[in-house]
Residue frames as a rotation matrix with the C-alpha (Angstrom) as fourth column:
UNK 1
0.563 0.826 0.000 0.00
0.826 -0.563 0.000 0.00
0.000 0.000 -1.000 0.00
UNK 2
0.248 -0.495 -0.833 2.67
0.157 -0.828 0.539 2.50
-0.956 -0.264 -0.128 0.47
UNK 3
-0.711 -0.377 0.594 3.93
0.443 0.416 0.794 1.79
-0.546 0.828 -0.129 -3.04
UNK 4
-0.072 0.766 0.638 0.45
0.837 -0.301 0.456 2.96
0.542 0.567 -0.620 -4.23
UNK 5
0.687 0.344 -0.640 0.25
0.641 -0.702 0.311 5.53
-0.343 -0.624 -0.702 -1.62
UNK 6
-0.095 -0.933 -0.347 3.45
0.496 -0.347 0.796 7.02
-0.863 -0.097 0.496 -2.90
UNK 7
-0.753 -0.201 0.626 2.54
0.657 -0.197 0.728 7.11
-0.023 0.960 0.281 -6.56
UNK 8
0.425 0.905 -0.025 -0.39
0.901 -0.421 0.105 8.81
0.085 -0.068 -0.994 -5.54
UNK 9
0.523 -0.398 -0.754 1.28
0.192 -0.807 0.559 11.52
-0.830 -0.437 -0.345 -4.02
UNK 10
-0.607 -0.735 0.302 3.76
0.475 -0.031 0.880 11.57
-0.638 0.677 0.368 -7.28
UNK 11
-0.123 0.773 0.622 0.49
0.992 0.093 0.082 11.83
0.006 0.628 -0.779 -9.28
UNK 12
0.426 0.904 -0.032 -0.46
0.905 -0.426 0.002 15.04
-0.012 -0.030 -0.999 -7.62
UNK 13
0.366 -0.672 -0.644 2.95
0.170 -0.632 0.756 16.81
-0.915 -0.386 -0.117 -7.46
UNK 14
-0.849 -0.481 0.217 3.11
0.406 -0.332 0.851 16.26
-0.338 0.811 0.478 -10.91
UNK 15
0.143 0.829 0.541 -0.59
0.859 -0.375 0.347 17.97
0.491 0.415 -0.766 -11.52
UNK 16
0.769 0.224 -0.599 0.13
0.405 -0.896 0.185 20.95
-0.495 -0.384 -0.779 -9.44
UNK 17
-0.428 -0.902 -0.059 3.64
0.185 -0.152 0.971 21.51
-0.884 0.405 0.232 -10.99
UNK 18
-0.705 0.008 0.709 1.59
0.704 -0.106 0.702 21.42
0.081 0.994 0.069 -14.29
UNK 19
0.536 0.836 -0.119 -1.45
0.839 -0.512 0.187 23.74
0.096 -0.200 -0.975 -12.91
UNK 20
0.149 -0.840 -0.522 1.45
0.746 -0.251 0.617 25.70
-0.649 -0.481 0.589 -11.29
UNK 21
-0.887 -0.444 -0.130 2.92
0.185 -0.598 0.780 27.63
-0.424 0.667 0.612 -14.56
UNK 22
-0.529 0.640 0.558 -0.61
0.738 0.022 0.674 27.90
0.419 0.768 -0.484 -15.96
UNK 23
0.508 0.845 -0.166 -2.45
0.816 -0.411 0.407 29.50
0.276 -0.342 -0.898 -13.21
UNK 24
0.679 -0.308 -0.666 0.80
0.351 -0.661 0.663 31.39
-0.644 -0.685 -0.341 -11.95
UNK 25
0.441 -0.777 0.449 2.49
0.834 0.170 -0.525 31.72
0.331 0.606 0.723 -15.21
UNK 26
0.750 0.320 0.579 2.52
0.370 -0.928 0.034 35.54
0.548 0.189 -0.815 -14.24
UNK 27
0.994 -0.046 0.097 3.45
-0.094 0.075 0.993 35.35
-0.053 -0.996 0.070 -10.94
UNK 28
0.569 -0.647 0.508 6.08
0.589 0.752 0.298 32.98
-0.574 0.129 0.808 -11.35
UNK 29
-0.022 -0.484 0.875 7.80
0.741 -0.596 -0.310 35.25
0.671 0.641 0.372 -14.42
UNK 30
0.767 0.216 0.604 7.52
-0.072 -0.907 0.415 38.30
0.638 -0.362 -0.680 -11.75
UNK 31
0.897 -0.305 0.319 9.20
-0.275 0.179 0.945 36.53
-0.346 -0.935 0.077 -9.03
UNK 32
0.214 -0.923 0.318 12.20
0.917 0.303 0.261 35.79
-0.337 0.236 0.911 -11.45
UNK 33
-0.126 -0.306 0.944 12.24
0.893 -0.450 -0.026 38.29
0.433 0.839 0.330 -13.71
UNK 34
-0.692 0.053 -0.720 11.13
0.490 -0.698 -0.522 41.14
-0.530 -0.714 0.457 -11.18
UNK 35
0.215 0.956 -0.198 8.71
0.444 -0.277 -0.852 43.66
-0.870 0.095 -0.484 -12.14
UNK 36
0.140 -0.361 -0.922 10.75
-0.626 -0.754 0.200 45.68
-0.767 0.549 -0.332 -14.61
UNK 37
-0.811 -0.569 0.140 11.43
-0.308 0.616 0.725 42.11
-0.498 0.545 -0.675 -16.63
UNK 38
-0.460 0.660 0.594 7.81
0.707 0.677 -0.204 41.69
-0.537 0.326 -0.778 -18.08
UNK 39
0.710 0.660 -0.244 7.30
0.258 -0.567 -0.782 45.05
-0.655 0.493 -0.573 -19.27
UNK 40
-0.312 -0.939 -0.141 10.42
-0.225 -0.071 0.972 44.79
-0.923 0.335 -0.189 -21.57
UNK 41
-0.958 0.071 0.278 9.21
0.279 0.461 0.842 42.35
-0.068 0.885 -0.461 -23.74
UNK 42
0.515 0.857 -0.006 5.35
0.652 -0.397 -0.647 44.09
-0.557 0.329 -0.763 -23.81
UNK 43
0.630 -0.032 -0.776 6.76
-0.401 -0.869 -0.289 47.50
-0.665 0.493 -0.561 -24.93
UNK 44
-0.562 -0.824 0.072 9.15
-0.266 0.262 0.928 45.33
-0.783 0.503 -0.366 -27.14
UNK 45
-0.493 0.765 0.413 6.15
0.807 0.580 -0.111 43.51
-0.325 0.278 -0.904 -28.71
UNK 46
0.338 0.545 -0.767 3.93
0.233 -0.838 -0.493 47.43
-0.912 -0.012 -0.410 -28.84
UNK 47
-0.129 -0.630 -0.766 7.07
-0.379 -0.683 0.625 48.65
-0.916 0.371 -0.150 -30.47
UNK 48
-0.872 -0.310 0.380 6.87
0.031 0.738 0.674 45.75
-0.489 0.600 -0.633 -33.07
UNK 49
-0.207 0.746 0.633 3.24
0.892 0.410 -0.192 46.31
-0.402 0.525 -0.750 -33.87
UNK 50
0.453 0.015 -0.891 3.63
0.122 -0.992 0.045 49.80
-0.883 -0.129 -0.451 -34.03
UNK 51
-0.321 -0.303 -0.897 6.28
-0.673 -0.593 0.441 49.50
-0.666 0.746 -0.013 -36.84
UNK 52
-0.865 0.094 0.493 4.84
0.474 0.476 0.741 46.67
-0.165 0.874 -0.456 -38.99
UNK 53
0.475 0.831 -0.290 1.45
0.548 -0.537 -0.641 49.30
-0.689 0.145 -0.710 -38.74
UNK 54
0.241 -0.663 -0.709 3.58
0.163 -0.693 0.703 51.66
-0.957 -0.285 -0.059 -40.01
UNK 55
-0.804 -0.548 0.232 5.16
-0.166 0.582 0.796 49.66
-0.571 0.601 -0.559 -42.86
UNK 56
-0.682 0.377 0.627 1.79
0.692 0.608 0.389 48.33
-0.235 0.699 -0.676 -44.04
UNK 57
0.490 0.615 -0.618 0.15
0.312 -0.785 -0.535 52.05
-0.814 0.069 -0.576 -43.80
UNK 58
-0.079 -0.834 -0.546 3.21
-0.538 -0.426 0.728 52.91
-0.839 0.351 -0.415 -46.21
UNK 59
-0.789 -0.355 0.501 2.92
0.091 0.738 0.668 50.08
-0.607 0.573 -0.550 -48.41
UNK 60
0.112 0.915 0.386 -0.93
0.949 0.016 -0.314 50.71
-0.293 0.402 -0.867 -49.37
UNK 61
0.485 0.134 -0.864 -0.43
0.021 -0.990 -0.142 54.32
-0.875 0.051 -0.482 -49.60
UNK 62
-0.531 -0.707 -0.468 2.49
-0.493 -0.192 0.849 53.64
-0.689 0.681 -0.247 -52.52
UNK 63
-0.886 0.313 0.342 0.53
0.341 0.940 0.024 51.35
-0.314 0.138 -0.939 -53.84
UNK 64
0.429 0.860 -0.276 -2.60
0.609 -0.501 -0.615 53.77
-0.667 0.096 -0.739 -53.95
UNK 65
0.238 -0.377 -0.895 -0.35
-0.454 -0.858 0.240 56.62
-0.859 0.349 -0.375 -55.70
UNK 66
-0.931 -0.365 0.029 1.45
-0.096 0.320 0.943 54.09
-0.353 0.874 -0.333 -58.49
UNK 67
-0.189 0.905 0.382 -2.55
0.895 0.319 -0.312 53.31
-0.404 0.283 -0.870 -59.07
UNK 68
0.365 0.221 -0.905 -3.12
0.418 -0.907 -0.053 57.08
-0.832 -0.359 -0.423 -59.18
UNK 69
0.368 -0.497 -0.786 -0.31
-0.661 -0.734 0.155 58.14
-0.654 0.462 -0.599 -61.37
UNK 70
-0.739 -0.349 0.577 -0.01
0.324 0.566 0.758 55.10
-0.591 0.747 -0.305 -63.47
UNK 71
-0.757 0.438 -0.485 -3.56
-0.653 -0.471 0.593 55.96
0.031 0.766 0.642 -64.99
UNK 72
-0.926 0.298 -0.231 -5.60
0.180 0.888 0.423 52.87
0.331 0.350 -0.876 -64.17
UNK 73
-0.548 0.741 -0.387 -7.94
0.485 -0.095 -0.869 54.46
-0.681 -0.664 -0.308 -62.14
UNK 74
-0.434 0.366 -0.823 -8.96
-0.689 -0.724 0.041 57.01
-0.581 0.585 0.566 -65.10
UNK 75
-0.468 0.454 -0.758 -9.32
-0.660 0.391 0.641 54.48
0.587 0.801 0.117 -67.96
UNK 76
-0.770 0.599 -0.219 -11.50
0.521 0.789 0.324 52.42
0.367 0.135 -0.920 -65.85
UNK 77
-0.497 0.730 -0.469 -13.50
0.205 -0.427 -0.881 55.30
-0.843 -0.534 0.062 -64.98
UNK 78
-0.733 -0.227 -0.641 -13.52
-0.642 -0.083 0.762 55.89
-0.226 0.970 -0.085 -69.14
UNK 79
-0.737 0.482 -0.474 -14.91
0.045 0.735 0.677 52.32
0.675 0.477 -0.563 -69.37
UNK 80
-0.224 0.948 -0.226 -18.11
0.822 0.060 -0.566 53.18
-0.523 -0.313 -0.793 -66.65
UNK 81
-0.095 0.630 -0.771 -18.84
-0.476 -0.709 -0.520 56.09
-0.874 0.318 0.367 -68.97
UNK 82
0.522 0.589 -0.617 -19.07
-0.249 -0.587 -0.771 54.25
-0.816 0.555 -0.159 -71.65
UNK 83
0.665 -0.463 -0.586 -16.18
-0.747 -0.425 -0.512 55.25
-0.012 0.778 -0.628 -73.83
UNK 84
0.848 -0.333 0.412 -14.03
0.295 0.943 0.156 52.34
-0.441 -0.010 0.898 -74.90
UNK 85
0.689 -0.681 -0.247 -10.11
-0.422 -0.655 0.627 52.53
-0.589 -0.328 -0.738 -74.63
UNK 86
0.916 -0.303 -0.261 -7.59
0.192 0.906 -0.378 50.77
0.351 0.296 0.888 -76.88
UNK 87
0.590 -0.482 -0.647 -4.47
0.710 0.691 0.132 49.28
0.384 -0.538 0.751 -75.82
UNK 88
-0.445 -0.863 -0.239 -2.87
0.797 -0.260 -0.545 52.72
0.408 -0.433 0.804 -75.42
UNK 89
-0.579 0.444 -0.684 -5.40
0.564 -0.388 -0.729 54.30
-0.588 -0.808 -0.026 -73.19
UNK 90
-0.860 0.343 -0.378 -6.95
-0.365 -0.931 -0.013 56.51
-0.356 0.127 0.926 -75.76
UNK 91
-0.346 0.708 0.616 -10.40
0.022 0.662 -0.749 56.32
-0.938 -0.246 -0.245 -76.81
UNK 92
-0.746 -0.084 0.660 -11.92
0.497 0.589 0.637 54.52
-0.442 0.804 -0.398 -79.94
UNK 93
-0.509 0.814 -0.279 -13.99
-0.768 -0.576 -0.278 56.85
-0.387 0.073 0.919 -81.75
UNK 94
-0.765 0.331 0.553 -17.13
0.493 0.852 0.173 55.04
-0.415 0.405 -0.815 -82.54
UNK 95
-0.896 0.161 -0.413 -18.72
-0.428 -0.559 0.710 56.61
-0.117 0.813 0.570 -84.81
UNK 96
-0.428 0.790 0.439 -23.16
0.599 0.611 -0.517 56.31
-0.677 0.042 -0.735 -85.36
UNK 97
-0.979 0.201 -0.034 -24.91
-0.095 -0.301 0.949 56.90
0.180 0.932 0.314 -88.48
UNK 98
-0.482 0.870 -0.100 -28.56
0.263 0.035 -0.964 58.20
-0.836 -0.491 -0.246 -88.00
UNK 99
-0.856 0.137 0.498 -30.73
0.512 0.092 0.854 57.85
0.071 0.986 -0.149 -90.72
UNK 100
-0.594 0.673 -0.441 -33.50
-0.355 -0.711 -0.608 60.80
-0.722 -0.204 0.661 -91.16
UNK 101
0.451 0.740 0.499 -37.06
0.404 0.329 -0.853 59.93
-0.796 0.587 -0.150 -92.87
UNK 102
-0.496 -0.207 0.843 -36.96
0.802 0.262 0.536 60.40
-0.332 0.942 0.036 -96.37
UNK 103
-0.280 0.383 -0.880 -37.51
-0.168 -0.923 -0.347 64.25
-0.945 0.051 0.323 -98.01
UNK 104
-0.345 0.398 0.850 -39.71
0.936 0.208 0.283 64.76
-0.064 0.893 -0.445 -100.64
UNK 105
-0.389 -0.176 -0.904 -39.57
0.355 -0.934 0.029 68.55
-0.850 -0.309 0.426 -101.36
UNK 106
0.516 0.213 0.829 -41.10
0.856 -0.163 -0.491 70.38
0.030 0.963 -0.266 -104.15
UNK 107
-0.361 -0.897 0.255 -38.32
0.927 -0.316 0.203 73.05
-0.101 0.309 0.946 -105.31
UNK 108
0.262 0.365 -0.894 -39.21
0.234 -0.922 -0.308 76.69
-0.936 -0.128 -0.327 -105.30
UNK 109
-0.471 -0.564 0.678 -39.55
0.811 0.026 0.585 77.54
-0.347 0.825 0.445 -109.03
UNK 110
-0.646 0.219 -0.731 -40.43
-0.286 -0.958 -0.034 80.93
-0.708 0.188 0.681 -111.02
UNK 111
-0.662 0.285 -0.693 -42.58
-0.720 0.015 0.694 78.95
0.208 0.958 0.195 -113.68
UNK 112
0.515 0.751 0.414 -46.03
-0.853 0.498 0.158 77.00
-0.088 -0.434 0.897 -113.47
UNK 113
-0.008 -0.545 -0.838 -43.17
-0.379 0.778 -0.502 73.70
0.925 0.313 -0.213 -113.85
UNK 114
0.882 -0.303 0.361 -42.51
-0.400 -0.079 0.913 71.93
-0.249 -0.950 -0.191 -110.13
UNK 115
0.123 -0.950 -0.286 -39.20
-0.457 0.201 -0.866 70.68
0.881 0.237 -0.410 -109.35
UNK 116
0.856 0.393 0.336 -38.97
-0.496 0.439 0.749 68.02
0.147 -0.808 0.570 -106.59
UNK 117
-0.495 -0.868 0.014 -35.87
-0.643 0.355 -0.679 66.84
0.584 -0.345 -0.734 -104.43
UNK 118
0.874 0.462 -0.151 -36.26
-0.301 0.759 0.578 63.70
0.381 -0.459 0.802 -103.24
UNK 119
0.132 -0.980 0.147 -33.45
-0.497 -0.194 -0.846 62.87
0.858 0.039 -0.512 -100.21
UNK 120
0.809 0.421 -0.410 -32.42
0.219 0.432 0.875 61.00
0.545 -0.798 0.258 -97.49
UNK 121
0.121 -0.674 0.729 -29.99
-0.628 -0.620 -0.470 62.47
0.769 -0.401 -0.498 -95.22
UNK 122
0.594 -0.191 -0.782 -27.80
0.669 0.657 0.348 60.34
0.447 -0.729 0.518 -92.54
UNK 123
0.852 -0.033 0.522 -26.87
-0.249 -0.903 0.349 62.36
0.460 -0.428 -0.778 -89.74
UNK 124
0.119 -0.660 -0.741 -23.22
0.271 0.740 -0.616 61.37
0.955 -0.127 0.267 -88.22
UNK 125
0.831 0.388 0.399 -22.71
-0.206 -0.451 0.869 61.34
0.517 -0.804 -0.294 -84.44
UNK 126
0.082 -0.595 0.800 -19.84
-0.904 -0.382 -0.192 61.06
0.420 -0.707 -0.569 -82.10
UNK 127
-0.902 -0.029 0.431 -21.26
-0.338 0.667 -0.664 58.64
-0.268 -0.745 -0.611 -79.71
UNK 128
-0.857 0.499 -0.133 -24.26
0.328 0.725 0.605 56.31
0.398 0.475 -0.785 -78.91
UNK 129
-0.472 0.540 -0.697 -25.55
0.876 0.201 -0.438 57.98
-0.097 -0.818 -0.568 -76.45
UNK 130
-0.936 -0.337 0.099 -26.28
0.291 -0.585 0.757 60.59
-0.197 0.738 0.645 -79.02
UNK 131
-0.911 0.412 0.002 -29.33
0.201 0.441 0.875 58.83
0.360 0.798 -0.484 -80.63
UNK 132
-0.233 0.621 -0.748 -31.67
0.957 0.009 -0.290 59.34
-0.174 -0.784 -0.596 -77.69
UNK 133
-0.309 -0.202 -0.929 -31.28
0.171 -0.973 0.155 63.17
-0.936 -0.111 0.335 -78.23
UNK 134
-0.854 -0.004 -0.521 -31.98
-0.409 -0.614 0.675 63.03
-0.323 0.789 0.522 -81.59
UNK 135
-0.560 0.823 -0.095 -34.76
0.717 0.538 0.443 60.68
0.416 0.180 -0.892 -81.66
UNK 136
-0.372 0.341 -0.863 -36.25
0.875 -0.182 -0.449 63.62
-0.310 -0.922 -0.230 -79.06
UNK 137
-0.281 -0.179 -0.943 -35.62
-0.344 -0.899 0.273 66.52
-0.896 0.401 0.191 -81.33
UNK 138
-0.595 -0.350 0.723 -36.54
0.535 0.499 0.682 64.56
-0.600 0.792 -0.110 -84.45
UNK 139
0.384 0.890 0.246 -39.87
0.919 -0.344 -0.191 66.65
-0.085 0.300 -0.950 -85.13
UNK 140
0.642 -0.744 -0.185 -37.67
0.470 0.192 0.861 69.44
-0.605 -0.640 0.473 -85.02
UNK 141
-0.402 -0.915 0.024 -35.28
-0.069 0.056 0.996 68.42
-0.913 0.399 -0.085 -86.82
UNK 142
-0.746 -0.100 0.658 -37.07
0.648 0.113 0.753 67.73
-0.150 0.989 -0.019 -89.77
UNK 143
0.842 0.533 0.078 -39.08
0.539 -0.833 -0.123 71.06
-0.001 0.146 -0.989 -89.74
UNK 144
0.296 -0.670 -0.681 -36.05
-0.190 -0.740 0.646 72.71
-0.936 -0.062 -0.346 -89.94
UNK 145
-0.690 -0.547 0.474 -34.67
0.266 0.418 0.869 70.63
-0.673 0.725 -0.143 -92.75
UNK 146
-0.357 0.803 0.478 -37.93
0.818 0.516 -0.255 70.94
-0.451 0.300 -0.840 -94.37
UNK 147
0.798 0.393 -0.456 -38.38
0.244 -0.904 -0.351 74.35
-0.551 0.169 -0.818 -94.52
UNK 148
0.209 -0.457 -0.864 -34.83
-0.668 -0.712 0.215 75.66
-0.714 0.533 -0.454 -96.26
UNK 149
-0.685 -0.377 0.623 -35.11
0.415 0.501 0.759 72.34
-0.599 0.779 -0.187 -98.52
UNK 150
0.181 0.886 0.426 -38.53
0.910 0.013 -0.414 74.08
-0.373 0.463 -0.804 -99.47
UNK 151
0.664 0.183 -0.725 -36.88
0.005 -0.971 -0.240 77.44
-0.748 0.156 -0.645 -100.30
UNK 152
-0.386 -0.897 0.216 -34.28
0.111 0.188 0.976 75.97
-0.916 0.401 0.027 -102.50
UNK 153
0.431 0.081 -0.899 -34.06
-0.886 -0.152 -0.439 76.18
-0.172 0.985 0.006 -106.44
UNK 154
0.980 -0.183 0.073 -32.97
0.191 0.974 -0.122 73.36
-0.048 0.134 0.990 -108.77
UNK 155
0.632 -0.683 0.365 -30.19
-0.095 -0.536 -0.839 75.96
0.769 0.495 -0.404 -109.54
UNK 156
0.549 -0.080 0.832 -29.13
-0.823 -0.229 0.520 75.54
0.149 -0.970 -0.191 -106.07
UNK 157
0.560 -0.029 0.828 -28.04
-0.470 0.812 0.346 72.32
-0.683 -0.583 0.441 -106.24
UNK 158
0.959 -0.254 -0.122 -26.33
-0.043 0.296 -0.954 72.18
0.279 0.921 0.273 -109.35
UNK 159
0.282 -0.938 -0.199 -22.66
-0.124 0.170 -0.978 70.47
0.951 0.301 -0.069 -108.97
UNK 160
0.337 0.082 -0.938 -21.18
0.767 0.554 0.324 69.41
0.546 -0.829 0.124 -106.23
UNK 161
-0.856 -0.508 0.095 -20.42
0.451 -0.825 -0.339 72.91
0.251 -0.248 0.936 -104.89
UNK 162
-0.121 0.988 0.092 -24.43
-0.518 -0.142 0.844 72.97
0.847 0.054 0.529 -104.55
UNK 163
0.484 0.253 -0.838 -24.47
0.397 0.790 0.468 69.64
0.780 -0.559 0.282 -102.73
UNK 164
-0.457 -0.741 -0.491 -21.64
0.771 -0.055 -0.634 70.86
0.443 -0.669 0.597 -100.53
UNK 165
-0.643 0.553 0.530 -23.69
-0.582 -0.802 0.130 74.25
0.498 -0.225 0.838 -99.64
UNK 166
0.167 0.984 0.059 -26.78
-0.569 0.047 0.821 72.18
0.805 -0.170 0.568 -98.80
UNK 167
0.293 -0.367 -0.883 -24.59
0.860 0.504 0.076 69.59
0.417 -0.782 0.463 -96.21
UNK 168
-0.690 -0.722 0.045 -23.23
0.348 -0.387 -0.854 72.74
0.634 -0.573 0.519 -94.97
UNK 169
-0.644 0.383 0.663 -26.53
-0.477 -0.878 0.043 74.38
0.598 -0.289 0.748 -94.19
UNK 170
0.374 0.923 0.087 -28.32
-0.443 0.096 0.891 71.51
0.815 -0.372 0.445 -93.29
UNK 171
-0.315 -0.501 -0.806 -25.44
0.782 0.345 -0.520 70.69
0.538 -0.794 0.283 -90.30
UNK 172
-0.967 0.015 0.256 -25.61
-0.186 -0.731 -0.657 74.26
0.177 -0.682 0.709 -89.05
UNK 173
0.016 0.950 0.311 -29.93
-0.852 -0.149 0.502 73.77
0.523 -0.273 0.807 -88.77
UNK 174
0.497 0.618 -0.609 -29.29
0.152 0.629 0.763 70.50
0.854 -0.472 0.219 -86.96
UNK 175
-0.404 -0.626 -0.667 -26.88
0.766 0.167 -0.621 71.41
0.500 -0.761 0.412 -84.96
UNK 176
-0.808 0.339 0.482 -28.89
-0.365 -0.930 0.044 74.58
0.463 -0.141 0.875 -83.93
UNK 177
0.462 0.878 -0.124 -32.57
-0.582 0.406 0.705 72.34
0.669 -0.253 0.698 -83.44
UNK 178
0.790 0.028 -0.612 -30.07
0.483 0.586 0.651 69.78
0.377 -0.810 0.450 -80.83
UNK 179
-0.556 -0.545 0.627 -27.59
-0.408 -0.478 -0.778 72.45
0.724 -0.689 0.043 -79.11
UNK 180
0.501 -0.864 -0.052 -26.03
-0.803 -0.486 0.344 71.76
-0.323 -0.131 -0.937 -76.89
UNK 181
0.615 -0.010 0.788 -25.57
0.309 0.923 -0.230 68.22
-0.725 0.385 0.571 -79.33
UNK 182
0.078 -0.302 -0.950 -23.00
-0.928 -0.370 0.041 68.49
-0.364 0.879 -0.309 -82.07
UNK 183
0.474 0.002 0.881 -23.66
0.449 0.860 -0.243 66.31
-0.758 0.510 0.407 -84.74
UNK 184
-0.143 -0.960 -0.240 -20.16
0.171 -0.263 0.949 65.89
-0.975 0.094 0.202 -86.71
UNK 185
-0.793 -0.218 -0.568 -21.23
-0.451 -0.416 0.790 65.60
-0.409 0.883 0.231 -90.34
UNK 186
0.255 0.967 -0.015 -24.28
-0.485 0.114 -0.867 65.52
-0.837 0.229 0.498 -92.74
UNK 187
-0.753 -0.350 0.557 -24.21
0.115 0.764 0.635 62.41
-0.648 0.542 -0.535 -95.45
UNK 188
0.080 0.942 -0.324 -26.52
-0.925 -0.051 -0.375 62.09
-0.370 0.330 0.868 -98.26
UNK 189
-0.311 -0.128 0.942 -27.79
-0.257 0.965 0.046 58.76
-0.915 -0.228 -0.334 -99.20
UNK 190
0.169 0.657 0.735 -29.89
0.931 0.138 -0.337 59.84
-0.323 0.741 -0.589 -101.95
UNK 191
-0.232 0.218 -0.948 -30.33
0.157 -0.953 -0.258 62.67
-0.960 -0.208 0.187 -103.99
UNK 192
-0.715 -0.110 0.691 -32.29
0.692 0.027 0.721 63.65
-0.098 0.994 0.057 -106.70
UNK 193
-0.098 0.768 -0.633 -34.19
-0.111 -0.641 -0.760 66.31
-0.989 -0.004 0.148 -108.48
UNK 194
-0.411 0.575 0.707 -36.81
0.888 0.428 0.167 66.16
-0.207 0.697 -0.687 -110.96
């Protein structure tokens, strides 16, 4: 019985010995290390999070600026408006072709004769987001067109120094009927007088 009584006792001197540094790890590190020996390594440990804060405030911040001043942040603001970039940041013009109804005009003539232009006029835009604007303005637009194709002569239109005149005037009346729109250049698809 002693033999068992002994290990018993062995049993529990090794469970307090392990409780021991757990419950008193503190303690225990005071009583060696005095008081002045546990706040070393804290403020050593502070000091350490303090500079890898530091470091990784620095690191994002460069990291924000090369973003900044490389340009990526612009051209992907570019692509949410919209405007598509090619490979060296600038943007692709894309070019839309609006197609106005179809004019049928009798010609102002001095004799009981008529004369009739018959045109179709494609209107060139910039962008897509154009079309909306001119679909809005289209009534408009072709009352404007309508009226100075209706003051024209056939003489007017003779050669392409005519034709040119009439693309010039009818840009300046659309661009006037959708200001503060600028539509870049007036096409004809057709043209003919009779």
């Amino acid at each position: 019985m002693a033999k068992k009584d002994k290990a018993k006792d062995k049993a529990k001197d090794d469970e307090e010995e392990d409780k021991a540094p757990e419950a008193g790890g503190e303690e225990g590190a005071e009583g060696a290390e005095g008081e002045g020996g546990e706040a070393a390594p804290a403020k050593k440990s502070k000091k350490k999070l303090i500079i890898i804060a530091a470091v990784a405030v620095l690191a994002l911040g460069g990291i924000a600026a090369g973003v900044v001043f490389s340009g990526v942040l612009s051209k992907s603001e570019k692509k949410a408006e919209g405007v598509e970039l090619d490979e060296h940041g600038n943007p692709i013009n894309k070019t839309v072709y609006y197609t106005l109804p179809e004019f049928l005009i009798n010609l102002n003539t001095a004799s009981k004769s008529s004369s009739f232009l018959k045109t179709t006029v494609i209107l060139e835009l910039s962008k897509p987001t154009d079309v909306p604007i001119i679909e809005s303005n289209l009534p408009r637009l072709v009352d404007s067109i309508n009226t100075y194709l209706r003051e024209l002569r056939s003489s007017d239109l003779a050669g392409s120094a005519g034709i040119q005149r009439l693309r010039e005037e009818i840009l300046l009346r659309v661009n006037k009927a959708v200001a503060p729109l600028q539509v870049t250049d007036v096409l004809f698809k057709e043209i003919v007088v009779q």
